[in-house]
Structures are given as C-alpha cells and as structure tokens.
Residue, then its C-alpha position, 0 to 999 in steps of 0.5 A: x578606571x582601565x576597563x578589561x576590555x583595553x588589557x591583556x585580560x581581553x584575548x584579542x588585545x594586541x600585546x604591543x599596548x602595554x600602558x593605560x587606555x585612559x579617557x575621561x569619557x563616559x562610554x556605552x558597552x557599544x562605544x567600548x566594543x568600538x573602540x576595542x575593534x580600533x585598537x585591534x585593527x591599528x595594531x594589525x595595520x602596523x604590524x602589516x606596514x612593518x612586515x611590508x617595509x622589513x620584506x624591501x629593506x624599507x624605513x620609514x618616518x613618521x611625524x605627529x603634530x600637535x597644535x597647543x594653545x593655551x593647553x597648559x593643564x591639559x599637558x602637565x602631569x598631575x600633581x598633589x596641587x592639580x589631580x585634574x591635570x590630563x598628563x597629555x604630552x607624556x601619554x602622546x610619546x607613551x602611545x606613540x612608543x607603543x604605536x611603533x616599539x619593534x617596526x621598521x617606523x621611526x618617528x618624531x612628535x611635534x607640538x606647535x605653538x603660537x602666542x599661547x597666553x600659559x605658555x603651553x609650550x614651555x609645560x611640554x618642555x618640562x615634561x620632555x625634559x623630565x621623562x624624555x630627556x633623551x627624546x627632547x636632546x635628539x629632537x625625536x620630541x619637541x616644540x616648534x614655536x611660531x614667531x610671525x607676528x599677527x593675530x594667533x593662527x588656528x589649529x589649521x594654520x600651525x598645523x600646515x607650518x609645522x608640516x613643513x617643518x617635518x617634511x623638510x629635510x636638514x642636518x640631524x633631521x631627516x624628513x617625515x613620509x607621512x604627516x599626522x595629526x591629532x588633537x594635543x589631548x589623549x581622549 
C-alpha cells in the first residue's frame, strides 16, 4: 500500500514523483517519516544541481549501475504465474525518469552481468524492450555483460568493469560525470 505520507496528499512532497514509492518493507511511523524527509531532500538537491547547471549553460551525465546475478524474479514484472515478481528494472528507469524529468541532467542506466546461472540479464532486456524500447535502441538502457572467464565476480568487481565502461567516451556515447550505484532492487 502507497502510504499518504509518499503522495500529493503529503504537502510537502515534491510534485516530480509522480509514481508509487513501493517496498516490501515493514516500516515504523519514524522509518516512514525518514524516508519522506529523504525524498523531499533528494527533490531539492536536484532541482538545486539543475538551477545551477541552467545559470553556466552546463549538462550533465549521470550513469546508474546496477550489478545483477541471478536476480531474474526480482527483475521481471509480475504476472498472473508470478505476483511475487518485484518489477525492479521497470520501476529503476521509472524513478530514474522521475529523478531527472525537466533538468539539465542526462542520464544512462546499466545492469551488469556475469555468469548469472537465470539469465537475469536477458529478463532485463525483455522488460526494456517492452516498455522501453526506445531507451534499449538509443543505449540510455542496457546490460553490459562480463565475458572474462573465471570464477563469477562480485558485486565489487562488476561494478568497478561497468564504471569503466560509462566513463568512457565513444561513438554515440558520451561519457558519464558521475557514477552511481545502487542494488538492482527498489527497496
């Protein structure tokens, strides 16, 4: 349940989240009034970032990367067979979109992979390219898949390939100026 405290019927919540605030998550009245205060504060910061970057005539890229392995149920919408699934890549582009809709802040979202045994990262693909086909064609979304061979790399280790990878500059991809990274999840 979207609680009122995550919506418009809260007056301070910022208008640029428009979609649920979802988690699975059991959460005290002080939890809840935390996490609102971040959400307010996030929307300020950005706007902030963005006034700044409009008054130099400045853009820039943010990149998100997310580590995937064998996170295939979490990723995948849910469905009459699976109403557990978490929905996770759709809501990430979701709040990213929200994150940044109207700034001066472009941005890419990458889930990186290696050896994951349910093949999480063609489940990504196939919410990408029913949702967001758009995104999935230009590479604003996509999956960087880890070929070296060897034992599977932790989160630490596809993070730090993947963060090459944004920062690097090449035909139709302009480089990132800020990394982050977050679990593939939505809590």
């Amino acid at each position: 349940e979207r609680l009122g405290e995550f919506t418009a019927e809260c007056k301070d919540w910022p208008l640029r989240f428009k979609d649920p605030v979802i988690t699975p998550w059991t959460m005290t009245r002080p939890q809840v009034k935390a996490s609102q205060a971040h959400f307010i504060g996030s929307a300020g910061n950005i706007e902030a970032i963005h006034r700044w970057l409009k008054k130099f005539k400045f853009r820039v890229k943010v990149a998100v990367i997310m580590a995937i392995q064998n996170d295939k149920e979490m990723l995948l919408p849910p469905d009459e067979e699976h109403p557990k699934r978490g929905d996770a890549a759709r809501l990430s582009v979701l709040e990213v979109e929200e994150v940044f809709a109207g700034t001066n802040i472009d941005w890419e979202i990458v889930w990186v992979s290696h050896n994951s045994r349910d093949e999480s990262d063609k489940a990504v693909e196939s919410v990408m390219s029913t949702y967001y086909p758009q995104y999935l064609a230009s590479g604003k979304t996509r999956v960087l898949r880890i070929t070296q061979s060897g034992p599977t790399l932790a989160k630490g280790g596809k993070v730090r390939l993947a963060a090459i990878d944004v920062m690097e500059e090449r035909p139709g991809h302009p480089a990132a100026d800020l990394v982050l990274v977050t679990d593939a999840d939505t809590t």
